[in-house]
C-alpha positions as CSV (number, residue, x, y, z in Angstrom):
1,X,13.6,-20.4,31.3
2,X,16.1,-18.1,29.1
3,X,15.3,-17.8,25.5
4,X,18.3,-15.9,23.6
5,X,17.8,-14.8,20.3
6,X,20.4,-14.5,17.4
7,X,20.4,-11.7,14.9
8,X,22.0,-13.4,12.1
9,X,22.7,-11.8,8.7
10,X,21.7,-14.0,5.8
11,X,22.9,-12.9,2.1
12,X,20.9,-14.3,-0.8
13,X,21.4,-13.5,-4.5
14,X,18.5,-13.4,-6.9
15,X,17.4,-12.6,-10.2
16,X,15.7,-9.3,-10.5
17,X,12.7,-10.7,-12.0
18,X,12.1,-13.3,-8.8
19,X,12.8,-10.2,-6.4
20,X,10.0,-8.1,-8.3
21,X,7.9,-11.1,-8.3
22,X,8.6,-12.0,-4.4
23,X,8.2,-7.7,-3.8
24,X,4.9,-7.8,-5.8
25,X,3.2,-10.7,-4.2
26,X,2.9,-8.4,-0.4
27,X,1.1,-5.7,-2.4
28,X,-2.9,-6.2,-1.1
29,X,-5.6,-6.6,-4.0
30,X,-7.8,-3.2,-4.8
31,X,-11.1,-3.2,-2.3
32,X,-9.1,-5.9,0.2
33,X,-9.5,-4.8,3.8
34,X,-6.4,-5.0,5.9
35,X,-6.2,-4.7,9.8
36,X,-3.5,-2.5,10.7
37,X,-3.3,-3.3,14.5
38,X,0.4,-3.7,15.0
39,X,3.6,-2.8,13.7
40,X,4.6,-0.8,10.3
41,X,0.6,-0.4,9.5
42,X,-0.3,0.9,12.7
43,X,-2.0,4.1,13.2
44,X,0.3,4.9,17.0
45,X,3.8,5.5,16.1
């Protein structure tokens, strides 16, 4: 079995108070525990 992946670019225009509000909704609540396993929050780099 051969799985190929695309990297496709996709533009999309928005206003800058629905990208604040879409950049604001990944920021964690104060006291909220996150497991940082994997990837950007990992502790190995």
């Amino acid at each position: 079995m051969k799985i190929k992946i695309l990297k496709k670019k996709i533009e999309v225009t928005r206003d800058d108070l629905d990208f604040i509000g879409k950049l604001v909704n990944h920021i964690h609540l104060k006291g909220f525990r996150v497991a940082r396993r994997y990837g950007l929050y990992s502790r190995k780099k």
